[in-house]
C-alpha positions in Angstrom: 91.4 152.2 52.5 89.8 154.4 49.6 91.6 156.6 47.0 90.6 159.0 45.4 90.6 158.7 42.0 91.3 161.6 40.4 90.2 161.6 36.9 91.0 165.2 35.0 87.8 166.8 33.3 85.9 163.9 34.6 84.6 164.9 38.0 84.6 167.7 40.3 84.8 167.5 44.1 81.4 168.9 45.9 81.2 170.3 49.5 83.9 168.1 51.0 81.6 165.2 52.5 83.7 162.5 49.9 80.7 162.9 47.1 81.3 163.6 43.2 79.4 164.8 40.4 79.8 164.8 37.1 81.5 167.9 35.8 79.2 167.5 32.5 76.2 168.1 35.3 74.5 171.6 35.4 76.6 173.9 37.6 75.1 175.2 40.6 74.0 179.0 40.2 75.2 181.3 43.7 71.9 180.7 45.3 72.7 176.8 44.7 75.7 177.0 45.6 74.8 178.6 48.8 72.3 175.9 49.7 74.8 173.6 49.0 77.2 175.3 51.0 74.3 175.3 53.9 73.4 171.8 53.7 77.1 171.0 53.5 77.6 172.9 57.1 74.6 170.8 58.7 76.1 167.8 57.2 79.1 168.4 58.9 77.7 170.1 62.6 75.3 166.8 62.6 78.9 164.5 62.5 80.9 166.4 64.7 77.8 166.5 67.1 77.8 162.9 66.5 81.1 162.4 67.1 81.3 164.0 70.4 78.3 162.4 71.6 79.7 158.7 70.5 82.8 159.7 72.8 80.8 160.5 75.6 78.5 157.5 75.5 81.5 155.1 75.1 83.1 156.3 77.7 79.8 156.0 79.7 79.8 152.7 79.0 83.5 152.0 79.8 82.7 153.6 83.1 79.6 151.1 83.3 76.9 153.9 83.2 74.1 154.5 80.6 74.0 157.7 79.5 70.3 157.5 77.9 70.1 161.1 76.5 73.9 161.2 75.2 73.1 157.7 73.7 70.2 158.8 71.5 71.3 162.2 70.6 74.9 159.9 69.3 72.3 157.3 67.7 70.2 159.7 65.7 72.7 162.5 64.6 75.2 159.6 63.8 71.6 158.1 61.6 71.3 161.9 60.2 74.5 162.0 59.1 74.2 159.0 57.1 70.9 159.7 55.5 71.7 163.4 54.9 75.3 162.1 53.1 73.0 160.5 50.5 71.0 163.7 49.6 74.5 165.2 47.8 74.6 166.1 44.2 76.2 162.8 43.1 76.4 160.1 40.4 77.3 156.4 40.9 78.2 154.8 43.7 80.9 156.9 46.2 83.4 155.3 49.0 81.2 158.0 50.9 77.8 156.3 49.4 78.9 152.7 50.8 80.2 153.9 54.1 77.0 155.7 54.9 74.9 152.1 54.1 77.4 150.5 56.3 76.6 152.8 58.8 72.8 152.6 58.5 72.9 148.9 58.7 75.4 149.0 61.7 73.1 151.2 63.3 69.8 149.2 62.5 70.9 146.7 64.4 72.3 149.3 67.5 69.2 150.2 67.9 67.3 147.2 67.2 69.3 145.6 70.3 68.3 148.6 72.2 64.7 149.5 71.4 63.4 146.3 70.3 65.7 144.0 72.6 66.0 146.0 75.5 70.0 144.7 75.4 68.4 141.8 77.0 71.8 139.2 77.6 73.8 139.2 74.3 72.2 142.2 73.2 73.8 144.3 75.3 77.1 143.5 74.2 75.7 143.6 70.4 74.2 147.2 71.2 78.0 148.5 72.7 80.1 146.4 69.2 77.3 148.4 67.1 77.3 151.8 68.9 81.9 151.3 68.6 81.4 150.7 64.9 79.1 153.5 63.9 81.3 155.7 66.2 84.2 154.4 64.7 83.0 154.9 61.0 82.3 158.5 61.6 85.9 159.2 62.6 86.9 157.1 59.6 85.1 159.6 57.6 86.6 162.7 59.4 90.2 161.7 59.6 89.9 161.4 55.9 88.3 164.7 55.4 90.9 166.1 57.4 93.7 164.8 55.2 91.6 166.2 52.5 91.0 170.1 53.7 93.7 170.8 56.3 96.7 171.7 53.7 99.2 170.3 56.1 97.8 167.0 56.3 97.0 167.2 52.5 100.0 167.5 51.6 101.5 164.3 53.3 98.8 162.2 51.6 97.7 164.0 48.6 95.7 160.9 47.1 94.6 159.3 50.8 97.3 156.2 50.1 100.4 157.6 52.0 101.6 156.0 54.6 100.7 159.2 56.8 96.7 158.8 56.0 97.0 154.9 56.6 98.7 155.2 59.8 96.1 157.7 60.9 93.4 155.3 59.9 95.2 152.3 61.6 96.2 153.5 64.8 92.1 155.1 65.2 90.9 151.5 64.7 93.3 149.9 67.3 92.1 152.6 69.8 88.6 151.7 68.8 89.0 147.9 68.7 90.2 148.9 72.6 87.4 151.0 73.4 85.4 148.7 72.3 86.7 146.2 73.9 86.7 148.0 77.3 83.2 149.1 76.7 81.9 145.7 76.3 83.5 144.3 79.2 82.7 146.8 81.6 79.4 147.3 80.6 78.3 144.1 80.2 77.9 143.4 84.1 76.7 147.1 84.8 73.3 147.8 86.1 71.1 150.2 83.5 71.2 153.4 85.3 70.5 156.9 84.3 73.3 159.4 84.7 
């Protein structure tokens, strides 16, 4: 798990997406703060649209079904949520920095077992592990940003080390490892159809 470090006078918390900068950096003036604020939003509506979407295609694929257009808008606002996490007023290397390669890596290879592989025999299986780990990933990232903005849940893990925030983070990877599981399984004999 990651913890926040929290350093006094050294760093300063920007728009919630898990990104520092230096507090000796130039301060945003309003109108850049308000494009920050912006940017920050569509940061955020591209994960959560993301995030839906991942649920619906993994289901899909529990069910056996491709769901073609829920499966590309997941792919490429789950991609746009990694690139545009890099574009944050930042210095160094972040948790948020590494997750969001992770992620672009993961998803290189989802789509390089779809697109370039047509999930042709163990690609298809490769292309469900992939699409579960990028899914899975983004709700990493939002079950931490929870515990970080929601006072309730802020309060039982104030540094992200708590037992509270690490149960949280456990029990969403067992219920992904079984998705995924389920997803591979019952996908991997399905016939490709359009739904």
């Amino acid at each position: 798990m990651f913890a926040r470090r929290s350093v006094p006078g050294l760093r300063e918390r920007i728009g919630g997406c898990g990104f520092r900068r230096e507090s000796g950096a130039e301060a945003p003036d309003s109108k850049g703060e308000t494009v920050l604020a912006a940017y920050t939003a569509f940061h955020v509506l591209l994960s959560l649209i993301g995030i839906g979407t991942g649920f619906i295609v993994i289901f899909g694929l529990i069910a056996g079904r491709w769901l073609g257009l829920w499966t590309s808008i997941f792919l490429w606002t789950t991609i746009l949520t990694s690139v545009t996490g890099f574009f944050f007023p930042f210095k160094g290397i972040t948790p948020g920095i590494v997750l969001g390669i992770i992620s672009l890596v993961v998803l290189a290879v989802s789509l390089f077992a779809l697109y370039a592989k047509k999930m042709a025999g163990g690609w298809r299986t490769t292309f469900v592990i992939t699409a579960v780990i990028a899914e899975w990933l983004n709700f990493f990232v939002l079950i931490a940003q929870l515990f970080e903005k929601v006072p309730a849940l802020h309060t039982l893990a104030p540094t992200n080390t708590e037992p509270p925030f690490e149960i949280a983070q456990l029990v969403a990877l067992i219920v992904f490892v079984v998705l995924g599981f389920l997803a591979a399984k019952n996908f991997r004999q399905a016939q490709l159809q359009t739904a």
